[in-house]
N, C-alpha and C positions, 0 to 999 in steps of 0.2 A: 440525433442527440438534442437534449434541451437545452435552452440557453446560458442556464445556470451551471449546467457540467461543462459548457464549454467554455464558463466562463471562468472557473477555478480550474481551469485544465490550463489554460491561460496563462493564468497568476502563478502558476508553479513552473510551467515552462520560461516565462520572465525571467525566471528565479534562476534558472540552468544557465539561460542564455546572458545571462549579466556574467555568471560565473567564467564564461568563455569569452565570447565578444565584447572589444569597448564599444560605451555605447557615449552619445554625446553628452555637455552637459545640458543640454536645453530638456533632452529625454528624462535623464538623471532629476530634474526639479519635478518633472510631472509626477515620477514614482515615487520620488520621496515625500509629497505633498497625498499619492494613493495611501503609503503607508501609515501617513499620519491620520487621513480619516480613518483607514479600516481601525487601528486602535482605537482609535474615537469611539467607532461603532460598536464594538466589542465591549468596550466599557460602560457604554451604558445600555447595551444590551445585560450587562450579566448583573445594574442595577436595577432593570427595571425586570427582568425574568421570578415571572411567579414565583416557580420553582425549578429546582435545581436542570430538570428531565426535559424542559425546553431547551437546554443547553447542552443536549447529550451529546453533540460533534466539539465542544468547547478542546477537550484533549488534540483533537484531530486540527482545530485552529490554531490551538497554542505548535504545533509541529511546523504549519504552513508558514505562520507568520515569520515565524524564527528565521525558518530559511531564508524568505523573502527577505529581509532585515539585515542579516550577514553577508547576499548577494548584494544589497546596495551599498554595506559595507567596501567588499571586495569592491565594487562598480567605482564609489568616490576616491578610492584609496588609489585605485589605476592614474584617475584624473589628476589626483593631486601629484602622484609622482610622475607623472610623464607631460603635464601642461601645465598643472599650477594653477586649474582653472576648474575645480570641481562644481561649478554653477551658482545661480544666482543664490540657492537653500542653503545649501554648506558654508557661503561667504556669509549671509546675513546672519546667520547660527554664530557665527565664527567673531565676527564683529559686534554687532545690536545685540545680541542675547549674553554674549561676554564681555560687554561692556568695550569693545575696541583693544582689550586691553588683557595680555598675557597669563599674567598672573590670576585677575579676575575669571577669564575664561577657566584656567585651569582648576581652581575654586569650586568654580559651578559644578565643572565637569566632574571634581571628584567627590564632591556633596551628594551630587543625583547617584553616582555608581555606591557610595557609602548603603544611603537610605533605598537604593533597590536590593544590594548583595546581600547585607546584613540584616535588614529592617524588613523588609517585603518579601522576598525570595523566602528566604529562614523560615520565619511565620508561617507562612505557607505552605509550604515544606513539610512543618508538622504536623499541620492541621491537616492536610492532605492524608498526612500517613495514619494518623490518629483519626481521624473519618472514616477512612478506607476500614480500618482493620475492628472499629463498634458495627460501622455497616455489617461484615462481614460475621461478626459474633451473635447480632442480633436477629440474623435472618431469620434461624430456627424458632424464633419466638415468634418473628412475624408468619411464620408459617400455619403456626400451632394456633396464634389468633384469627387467621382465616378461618381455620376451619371450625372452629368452636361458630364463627360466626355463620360457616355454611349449617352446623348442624342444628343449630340455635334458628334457623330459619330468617337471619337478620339480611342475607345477602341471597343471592342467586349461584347459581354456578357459572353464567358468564362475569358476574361482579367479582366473584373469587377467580377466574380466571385473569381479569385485569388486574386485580390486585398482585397476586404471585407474578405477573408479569413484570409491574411495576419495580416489585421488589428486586427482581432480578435485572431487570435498568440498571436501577442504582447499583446496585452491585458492581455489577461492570464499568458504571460511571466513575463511581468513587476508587476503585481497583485504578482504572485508565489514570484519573486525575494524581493519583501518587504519584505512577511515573511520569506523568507529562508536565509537575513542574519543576524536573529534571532539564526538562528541556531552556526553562526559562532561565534557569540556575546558568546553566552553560555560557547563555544568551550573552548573560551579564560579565562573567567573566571575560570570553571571546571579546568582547566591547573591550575591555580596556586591555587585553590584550595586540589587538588590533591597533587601537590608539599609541601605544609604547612603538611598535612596529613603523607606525606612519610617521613618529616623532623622530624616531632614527634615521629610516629610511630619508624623511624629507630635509633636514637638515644634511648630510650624506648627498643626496640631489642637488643641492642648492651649492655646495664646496664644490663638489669633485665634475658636475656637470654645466653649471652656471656659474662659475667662478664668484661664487657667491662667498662674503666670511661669514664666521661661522655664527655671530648674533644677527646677523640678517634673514640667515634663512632661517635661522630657530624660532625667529619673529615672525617669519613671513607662511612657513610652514606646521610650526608650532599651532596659529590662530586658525589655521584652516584645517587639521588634524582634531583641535578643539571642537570648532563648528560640525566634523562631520561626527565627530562622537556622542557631541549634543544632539542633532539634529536624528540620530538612531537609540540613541537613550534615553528619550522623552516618549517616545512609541513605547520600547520596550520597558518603561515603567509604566505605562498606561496598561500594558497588558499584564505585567506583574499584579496592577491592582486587582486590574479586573479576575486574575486568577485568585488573589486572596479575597474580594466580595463573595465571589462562587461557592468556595470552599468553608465560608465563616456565614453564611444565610442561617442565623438560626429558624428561623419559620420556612416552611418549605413548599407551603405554599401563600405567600403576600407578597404586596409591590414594595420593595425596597425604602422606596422616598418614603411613601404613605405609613406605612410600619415605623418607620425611625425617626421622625417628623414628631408622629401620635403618642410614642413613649417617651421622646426625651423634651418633646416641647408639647406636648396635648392637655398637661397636666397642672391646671389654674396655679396649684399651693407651690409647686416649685418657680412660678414663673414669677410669683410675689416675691419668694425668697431671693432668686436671686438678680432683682428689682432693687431690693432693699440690701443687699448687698452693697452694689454697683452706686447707691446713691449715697452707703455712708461711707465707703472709699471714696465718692468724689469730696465731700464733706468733710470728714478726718484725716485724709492725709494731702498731703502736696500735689499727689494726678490731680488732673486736666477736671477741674469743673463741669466744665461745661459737656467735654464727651462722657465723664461717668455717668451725671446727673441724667442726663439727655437721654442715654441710654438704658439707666435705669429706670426710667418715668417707659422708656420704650416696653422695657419687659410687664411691667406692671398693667400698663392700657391692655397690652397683649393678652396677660391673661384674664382681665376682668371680661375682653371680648370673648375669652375661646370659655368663660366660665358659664356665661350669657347662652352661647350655640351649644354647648353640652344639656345644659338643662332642656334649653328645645325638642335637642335631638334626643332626649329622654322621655320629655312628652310625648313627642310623635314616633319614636320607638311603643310605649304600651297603646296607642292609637291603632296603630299598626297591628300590636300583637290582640288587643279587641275583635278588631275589624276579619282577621286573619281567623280567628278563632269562632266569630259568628257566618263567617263565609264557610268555614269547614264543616259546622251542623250544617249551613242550607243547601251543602252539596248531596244531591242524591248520590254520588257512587260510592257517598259512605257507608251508605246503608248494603250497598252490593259488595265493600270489604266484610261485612260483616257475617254473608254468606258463603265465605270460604271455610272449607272445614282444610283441615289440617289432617293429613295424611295418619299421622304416630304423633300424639304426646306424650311427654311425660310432665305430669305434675305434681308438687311434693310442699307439703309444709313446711312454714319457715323454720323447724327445727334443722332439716334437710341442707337448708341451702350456704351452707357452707362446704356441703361435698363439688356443688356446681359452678361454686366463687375461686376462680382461679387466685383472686388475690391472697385467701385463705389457707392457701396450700389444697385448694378441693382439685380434683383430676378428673372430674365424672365424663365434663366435655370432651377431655382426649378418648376416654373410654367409650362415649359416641361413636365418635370418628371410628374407632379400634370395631366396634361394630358393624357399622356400615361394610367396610373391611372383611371383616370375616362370613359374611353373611354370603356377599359378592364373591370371593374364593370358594365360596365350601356350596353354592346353590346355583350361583351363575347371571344373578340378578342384580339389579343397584335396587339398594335400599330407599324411599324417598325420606324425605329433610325432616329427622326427627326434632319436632321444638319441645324444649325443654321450657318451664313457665312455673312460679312459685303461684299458692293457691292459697289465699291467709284462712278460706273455708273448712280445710284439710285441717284435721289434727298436726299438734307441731312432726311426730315422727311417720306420719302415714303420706305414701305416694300412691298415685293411680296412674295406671295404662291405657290412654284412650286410642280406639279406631276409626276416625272415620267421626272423629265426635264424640264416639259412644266410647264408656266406659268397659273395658274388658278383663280387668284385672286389678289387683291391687295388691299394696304390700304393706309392713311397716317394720319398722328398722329404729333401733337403739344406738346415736350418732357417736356417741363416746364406747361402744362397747364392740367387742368378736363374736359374731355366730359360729358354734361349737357344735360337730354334727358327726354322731359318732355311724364308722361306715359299717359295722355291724357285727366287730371283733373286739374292740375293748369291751373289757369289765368293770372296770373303776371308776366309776358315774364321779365325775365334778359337778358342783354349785354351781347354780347360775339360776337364770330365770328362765322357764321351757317356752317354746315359741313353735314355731312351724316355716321352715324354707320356704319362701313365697312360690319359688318357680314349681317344686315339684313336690310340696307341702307334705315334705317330709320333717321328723320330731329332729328337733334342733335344743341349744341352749345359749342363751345368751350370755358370754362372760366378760370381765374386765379384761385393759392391758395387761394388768398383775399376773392374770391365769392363764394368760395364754401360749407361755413358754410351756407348762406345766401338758396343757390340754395340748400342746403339739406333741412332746414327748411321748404322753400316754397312748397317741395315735387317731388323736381324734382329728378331724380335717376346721382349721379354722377359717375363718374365712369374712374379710372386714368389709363394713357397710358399701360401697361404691361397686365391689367386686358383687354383693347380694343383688345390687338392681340393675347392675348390666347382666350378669345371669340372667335376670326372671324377663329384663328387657328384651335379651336374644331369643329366651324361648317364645314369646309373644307375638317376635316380630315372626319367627318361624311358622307359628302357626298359622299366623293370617298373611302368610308372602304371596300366595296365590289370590290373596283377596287385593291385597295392595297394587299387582302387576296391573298396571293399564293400558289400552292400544297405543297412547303417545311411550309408553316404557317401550311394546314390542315393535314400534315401530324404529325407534331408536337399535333398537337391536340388528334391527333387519336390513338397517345404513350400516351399522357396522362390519355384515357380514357379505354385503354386498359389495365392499372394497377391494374387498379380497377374493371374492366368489362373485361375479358380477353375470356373469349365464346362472347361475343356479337362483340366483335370486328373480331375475329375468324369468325363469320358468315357473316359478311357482305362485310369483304374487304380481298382480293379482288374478294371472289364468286361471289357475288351480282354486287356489284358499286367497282368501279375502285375508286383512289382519285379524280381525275379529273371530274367527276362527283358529287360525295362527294362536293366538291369544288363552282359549279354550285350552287347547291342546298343553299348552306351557303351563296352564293354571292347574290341569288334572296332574301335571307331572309333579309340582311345587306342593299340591295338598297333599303328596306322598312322600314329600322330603327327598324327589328325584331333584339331581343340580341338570341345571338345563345351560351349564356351561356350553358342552360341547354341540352350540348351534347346528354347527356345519354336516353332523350325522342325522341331528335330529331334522332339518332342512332337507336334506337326499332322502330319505328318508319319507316324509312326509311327500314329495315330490314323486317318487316309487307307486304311493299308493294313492294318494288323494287322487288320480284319474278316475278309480273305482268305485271311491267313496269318498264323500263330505261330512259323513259321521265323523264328529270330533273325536269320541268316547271309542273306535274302533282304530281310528289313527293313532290314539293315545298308545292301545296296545300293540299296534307295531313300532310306534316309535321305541315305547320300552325294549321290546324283544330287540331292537337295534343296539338299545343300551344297554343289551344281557352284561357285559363286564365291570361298570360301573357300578351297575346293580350288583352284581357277586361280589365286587370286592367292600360294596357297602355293608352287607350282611351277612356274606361266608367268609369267614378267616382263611387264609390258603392254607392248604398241611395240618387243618383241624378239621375234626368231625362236628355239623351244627345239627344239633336237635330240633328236629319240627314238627309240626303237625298237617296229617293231609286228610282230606276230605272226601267224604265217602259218596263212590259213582253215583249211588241212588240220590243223594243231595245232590249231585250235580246234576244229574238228568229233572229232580225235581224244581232247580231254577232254572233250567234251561227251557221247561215247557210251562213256567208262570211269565217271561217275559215278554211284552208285549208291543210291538213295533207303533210308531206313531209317529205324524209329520215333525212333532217337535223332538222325537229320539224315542230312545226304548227305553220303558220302567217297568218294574217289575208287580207282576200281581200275586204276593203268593198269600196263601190264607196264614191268618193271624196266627192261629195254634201251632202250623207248622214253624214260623218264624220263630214265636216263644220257645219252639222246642229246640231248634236251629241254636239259637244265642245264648240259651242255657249249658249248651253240649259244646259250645264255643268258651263260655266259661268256663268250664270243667277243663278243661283242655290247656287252657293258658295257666291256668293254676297249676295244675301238670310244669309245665317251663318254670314259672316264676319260682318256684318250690325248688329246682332245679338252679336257678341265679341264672336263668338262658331269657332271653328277649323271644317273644311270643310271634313265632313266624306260622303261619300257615301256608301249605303249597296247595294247586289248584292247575286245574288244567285249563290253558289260554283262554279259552272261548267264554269262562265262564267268571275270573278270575275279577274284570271288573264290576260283575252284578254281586259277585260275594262282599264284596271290599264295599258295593255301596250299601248291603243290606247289614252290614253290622257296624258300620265308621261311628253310625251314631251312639253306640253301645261299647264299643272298647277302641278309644281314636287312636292308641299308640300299638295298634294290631297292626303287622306286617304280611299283606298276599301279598305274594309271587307268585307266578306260574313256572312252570317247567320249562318255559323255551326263555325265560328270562335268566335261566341259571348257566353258568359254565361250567363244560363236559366233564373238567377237573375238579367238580366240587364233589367232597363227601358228606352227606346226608344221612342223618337216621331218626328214623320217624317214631317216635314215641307215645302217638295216640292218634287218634283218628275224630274227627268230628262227623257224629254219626247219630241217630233219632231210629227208637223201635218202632 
């Protein structure tokens, strides 16, 4: 054990043993001379404490000390009534601090219990509970500012980790400190409870045991009942204060003194004022000359000095912020911030930026977040740290989608108006101004508030600005998520899944496949809109076969055929019939004998004419479906399935191959056309 645990193992065992055992008084002054520094220490620990969260066992002190405080109680109380001699503390408390003198002592005593029960305890009390319960209201906001600041790119994910950690500190701090100044509440009462008990009791002592009468002993037991009340209610208002400083810190993190020093005496014009105050009270009326004067003349020199050091320190503050500021251009690793690119922007005109100003009522940031979010459910990936950034270049209502730098998209949006987009069943055209849905530029129309009850009714789908570019945003990020995944992303993955699968990670990486490979594989999966959630099939998997082969692009297609269910229920409705289109042998046998093997992988060589005739009859085909309101699937046989999907991706990207051993047994299929070349 450390010295420290054994040493507050100590202090609470004291505490037990006073409770049982008498102990002398010679013992009895040491402890009650311990308890007076440890409030000491406490007190101006919780003034000179940064903030609150240095002080997080403060609850767990205020319990100890209590105890400790009521055993010494019990300890003097024993003394006085069975020897009359509770030690050198209690007698000097008893006599010197009560002036020798009954009445006086009694005075004192019930002055400090007044201003601890009513005055300090009280206050506190509320402040506690009224801390506790804004903490506790406000969390969700400090949550939502996290994150706006992760996806804002202002923080890290470990900085947003301390942060929510932080928050949840306090929590628990300010939760603890309601009920523990319960304890102090008590404290106080018990004290003079205790004292009524000792006054009885020793007076009773003093008749019935020492034939003592009965203003003798009241005298003689009374001052020493006194003394031990005082001598336990000078701590115990030392640690009431120090429980109401705690509690009442408005800055949460600054030093006490220096904070309260700097605002109530930092300030030249008030220290003039009341200088000049102080001098014409000594002046106009009957007080003391010479202390008002004196004292006034005091404030005044005071602030002409702190008026003198202000200005200094104002010089040599913009000295500083100079100096500061030509040290920063002649740093070179400014020039090396400058060479980060940023994963996902979004930038927008200052017409925009009241969607992205939480202060505004704008939400876009939570809708970040809500992104991030869904992207991660529904694919299996973490999104990286989309920054959002105004651009005064930018038209006031136009935003752009950058990747990587480069510009990939763009949009523009009417900030006061609803896009109105009919799905392809209304007939009763509404006004507005025509436009085009950025994400899937489809015919839209832009309408006011006014119309928009009207254009719901009719059936048209409305749909307001913030919700338009977290749309066109999710489809963007969709599209390029396999370009985004990087080996620090799958390697992150691959600690994950080694937690919990630690032989299977063990065998694969890096005996088998390297990350970088690994990586390949997850990215062909993600250009297809596969969720590469379920690591742990795609890993066994991958483990099965990579002994055979290192072929990314051949592992891909086993890993699919593993994912045959995910894949079905991504594209075959159960208990429905899906219409497809499948591909004619002769096409297949003719890209099977254009492909051609190479140290870097296989590409395909197939002659131009045949291709143009290939993606024409691929065309035809999807027209077929779309005419239909079906989503454009082609089927194909395994072997062949990833050279078709790379020989037309760049001709129709939202084409869907499958193969046959990626579908489940249970799926009904009907094939509606064939892509085929005379």
């Amino acid at each position: 054990m450390r010295k420290a645990d054994i040493g507050v193992a100590l202090y609470i065992l004291a505490a037990f043993i006073m409770f049982i055992v008498p102990i002398p008084s010679q013992l009895l002054d040491v402890l009650l001379a311990c308890n007076i520094a440890v409030a000491f220490s406490v007190l101006f620990g919780c003034m000179f404490a940064k903030e609150v969260l240095e002080l997080s066992f403060f609850p767990t002190v205020l319990l100890f000390t209590t105890i400790f405080r009521i055993a010494l109680n019990v300890s003097s109380t024993r003394l006085i009534l069975t020897t009359g001699d509770p030690g050198n503390v209690v007698s000097t408390f008893g006599s010197y601090v009560g002036g020798n003198d009954l009445i006086v002592g009694a005075i004192i005593f019930i002055i400090l219990i007044l201003i601890q029960f009513m005055v300090i305890n009280k206050g506190s009390e509320r402040v506690a509970e009224v801390t506790a319960r804004f903490t506790l209201d406000a969390m969700p906001g400090k949550q939502m500012a996290i994150d706006a600041d992760l996806n804002t790119g202002a923080i890290d994910d470990a900085e947003a980790k301390l942060r929510r950690d932080k928050i949840q500190d306090e929590s628990s701090f300010f939760g603890s400190m309601d009920g523990a100044v319960k304890y102090v509440k008590g404290d106080a009462t018990a004290g003079l409870l205790i004292t009524a008990v000792n006054i009885i009791g020793g007076i009773a002592m003093g008749v019935l045991r020492q034939d003592m009468d009965a203003g003798a002993a009241l005298n003689k037991y009374a001052v020493l009942t006194i003394g031990d009340g005082l001598v336990s209610q000078i701590p115990s208002l030392l640690i009431s204060l120090s429980t109401g400083i705690l509690v009442t810190k408005g800055s949460k993190e600054a030093d006490f003194g220096t904070v309260l020093v700097s605002q109530f005496f930092g300030v030249p014009k008030v220290l003039y004022l009341v200088g000049s105050v102080l001098i014409g009270l000594g002046i106009l009326t009957p007080l003391s000359n010479v202390v008002f004067i004196s004292l006034g003349c005091f404030f005044i020199v005071v602030g002409r000095i702190i008026s003198g050091t202000i200005g200094v320190a104002e010089i040599e503050s913009e000295v500083d912020m100079d100096e500061a500021s030509a040290e920063e251009i002649r740093q070179p690793e400014n020039v090396n911030s400058l060479l980060q690119v940023d994963p996902i922007e979004l930038e927008f005109g200052y017409g925009i930026i009241p969607l992205a100003d939480v202060n505004q009522g704008g939400d876009l940031l939570d809708r970040v977040v809500m992104i991030r979010r869904q992207i991660a459910l529904e694919l299996g990936t973490i999104v990286p740290i989309i920054r959002l950034r105004d651009n005064i270049q930018l038209n006031p209502n136009q935003y752009i989608i950058k990747i990587k730098g480069v510009q990939v998209s763009e949009g523009e949006i009417l900030f006061d108006h609803y896009m109105a987009m009919n799905p392809g069943y209304v007939e009763e055209e509404i006004t507005g101004i025509p436009t085009f849905e950025p994400s899937f530029h489809l015919p839209a129309i832009w309408i006011t508030e006014g119309q928009r009850e009207r254009a719901e009714s009719l059936g048209y789908t409305v749909v307001d600005p913030p919700s338009i570019i977290a749309t066109h945003l999710t489809e963007v990020i969709r599209q390029y998520i396999a370009e985004l995944l990087t080996r620090q992303d799958v390697q992150n993955l691959v600690n994950n899944i080694k937690e919990t699968n630690p032989s299977l990670v063990e065998e694969l990486v890096p005996k088998l496949l390297g990350i970088g490979e690994i990586q390949k594989v997850l990215q062909n999966l993600l250009k297809e809109g596969i969720s590469v959630r379920d690591l742990l099939t795609i890993f066994e998997t991958l483990a099965d076969y990579s002994a055979s082969t290192r072929d990314t692009d051949i592992l891909t297609e086993y890993v699919r055929q593993s994912l045959k269910r995910a894949i079905s229920g991504k594209y075959f409705p159960a208990n429905e019939t899906t219409s497809v289109i499948t591909l004619d042998p002769k096409i297949e046998q003719e890209i099977m004998n254009s492909v051609k093997q190479t140290e870097q992988g296989a590409y395909l060589a197939i002659d131009p004419e045949q291709t143009k005739a290939i993606i024409a009859s691929v065309g035809d085909e999807i027209q077929k479906l779309e005419n239909l309101g079906k989503n454009p699937i082609i089927i194909t046989s395994p072997i062949v399935r990833m050279y078709f999907k790379r020989l037309t991706e760049d001709y129709y990207r939202d084409l869907i191959v499958v193969s046959y051993n990626e579908i489940e047994s249970n799926i009904e299929l009907q094939s509606v056309g064939m892509v085929t070349i005379a």
